[in-house]
N, C-alpha and C positions, 0 to 999 in steps of 0.2 A: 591789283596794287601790290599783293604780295611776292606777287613770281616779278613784278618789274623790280621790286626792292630788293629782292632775291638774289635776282641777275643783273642787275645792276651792282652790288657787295661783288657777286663773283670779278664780272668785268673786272671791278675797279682795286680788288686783293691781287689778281693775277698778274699787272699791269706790272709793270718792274722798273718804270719810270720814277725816278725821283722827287720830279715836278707835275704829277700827276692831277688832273682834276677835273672837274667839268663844269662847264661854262663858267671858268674861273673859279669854282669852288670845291673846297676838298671838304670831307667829313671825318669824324673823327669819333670814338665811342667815351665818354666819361668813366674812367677807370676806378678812381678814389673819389673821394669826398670833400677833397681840398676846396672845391666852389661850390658847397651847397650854402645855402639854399636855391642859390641861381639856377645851378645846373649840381644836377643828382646822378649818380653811379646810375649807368647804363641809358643814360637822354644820348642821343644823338645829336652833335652842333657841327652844325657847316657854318665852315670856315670861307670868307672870300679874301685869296690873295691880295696882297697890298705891298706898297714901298711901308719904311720906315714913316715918310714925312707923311703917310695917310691916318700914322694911328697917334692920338691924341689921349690925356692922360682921362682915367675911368675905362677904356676903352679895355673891352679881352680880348685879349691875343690867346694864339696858339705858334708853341716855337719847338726847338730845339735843347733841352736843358744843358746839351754838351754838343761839343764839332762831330765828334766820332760815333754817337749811337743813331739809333734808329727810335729812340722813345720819344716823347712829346707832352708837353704842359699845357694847361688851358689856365690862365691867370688873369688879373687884370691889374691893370699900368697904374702903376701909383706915385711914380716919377718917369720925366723925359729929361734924357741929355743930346743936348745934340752939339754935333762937333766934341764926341766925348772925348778928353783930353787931348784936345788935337791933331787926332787921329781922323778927321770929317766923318769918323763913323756916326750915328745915334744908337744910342744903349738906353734899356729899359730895367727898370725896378720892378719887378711883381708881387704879386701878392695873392695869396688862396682867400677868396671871400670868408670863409669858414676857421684861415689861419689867424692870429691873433699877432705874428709879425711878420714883415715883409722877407719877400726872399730873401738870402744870403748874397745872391748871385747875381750877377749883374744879365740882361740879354744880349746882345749886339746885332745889329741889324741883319747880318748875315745869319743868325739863326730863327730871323721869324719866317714865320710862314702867313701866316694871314691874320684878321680880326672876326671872331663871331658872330653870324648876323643872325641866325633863329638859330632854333633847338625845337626837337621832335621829344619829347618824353619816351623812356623808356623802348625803344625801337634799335637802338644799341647792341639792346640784350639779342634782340634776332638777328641783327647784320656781326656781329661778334661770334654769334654760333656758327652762322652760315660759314664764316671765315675762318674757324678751327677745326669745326668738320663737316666739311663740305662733303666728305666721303658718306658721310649717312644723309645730307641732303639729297644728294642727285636720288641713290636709289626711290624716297621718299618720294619726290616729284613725280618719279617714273610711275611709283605704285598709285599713285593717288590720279595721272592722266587714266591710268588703264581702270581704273576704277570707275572711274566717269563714264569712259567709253563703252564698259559693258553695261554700264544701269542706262546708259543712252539704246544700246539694243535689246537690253529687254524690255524695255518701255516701248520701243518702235516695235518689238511681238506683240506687245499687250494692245496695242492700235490696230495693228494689220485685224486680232481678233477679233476686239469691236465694232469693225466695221463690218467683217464677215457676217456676223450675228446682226445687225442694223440694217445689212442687207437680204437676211432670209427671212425678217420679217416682213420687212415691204412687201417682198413676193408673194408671203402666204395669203395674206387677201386678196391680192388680184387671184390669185387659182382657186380660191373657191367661187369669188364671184360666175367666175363661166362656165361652173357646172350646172 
């Protein structure tokens, strides 16, 4: 499960696609604290892609905080506008469960990304590693296959000898019976 989770983070850090995800869903690591108690620094919550018209108000989203970066918010909808000022866009209001007032900022449909449907605890903190040094992971996997490998053959010595010994005793009784 770990080397899937592993390699799967790698796959999915590497990918350079912008709408990137798997069977419609992306994941994402909790960075602050803005939604705890929901979701705590370092849970892992997959995100499943959606329109605007799918998320409904209580609902968290994960968006865009700006057009131009690469960061991202986990919040939940505490107003819906749709047709926001006649622009047929929907814009959203959020809110950090943990903040005490609603965002400043408005979202607009073009910066969501999807709604949260679980969260893994704390598994974050290893797909977040994996993704900023992956250079001390690979060697780690490499050492830790070749590791196995050798306690795999010396345990296959340690049988090969057991058996040797299993089989010179059987013999010693039959060669004295025939003298």
């Amino acid at each position: 499960l770990a080397i899937a989770i592993i390699g799967g983070a790698v796959l999915f850090a590497t990918n350079q696609s912008p709408t990137k995800s798997i069977f419609g869903y992306r994941y994402y690591t909790v960075l602050t604290p803005s939604m705890t108690p929901t979701y705590k620094v370092g849970d892992l919550v997959f995100v499943k892609l959606c329109s605007a018209e799918a998320v409904e108000i209580g609902d968290v989203i994960t968006f865009h905080p700006s057009r131009d970066g690469d960061a991202y918010l986990t919040h939940r909808v505490v107003e819906k506008y749709d047709n926001y000022q006649g622009t047929n866009l929907t814009a959203f209001r959020t809110k950090g469960d943990a903040n005490s007032t609603a965002d400043a900022f408005l979202i607009d449909e073009e910066r969501l990304i999807g709604t949260v449907k679980f969260c893994i605890p704390k598994v974050g903190y290893i797909i977040r590693f994996v993704q900023l040094r992956w250079y001390f992971v690979v060697p780690l996997i490499i050492m830790i296959f070749v590791f196995f490998e050798l306690l795999d053959r010396y345990f296959e010595g340690e049988e090969d000898k057991v058996e040797k010994t299993a089989g010179e005793t059987e013999e010693k009784p039959d060669s004295e019976e025939t003298h």
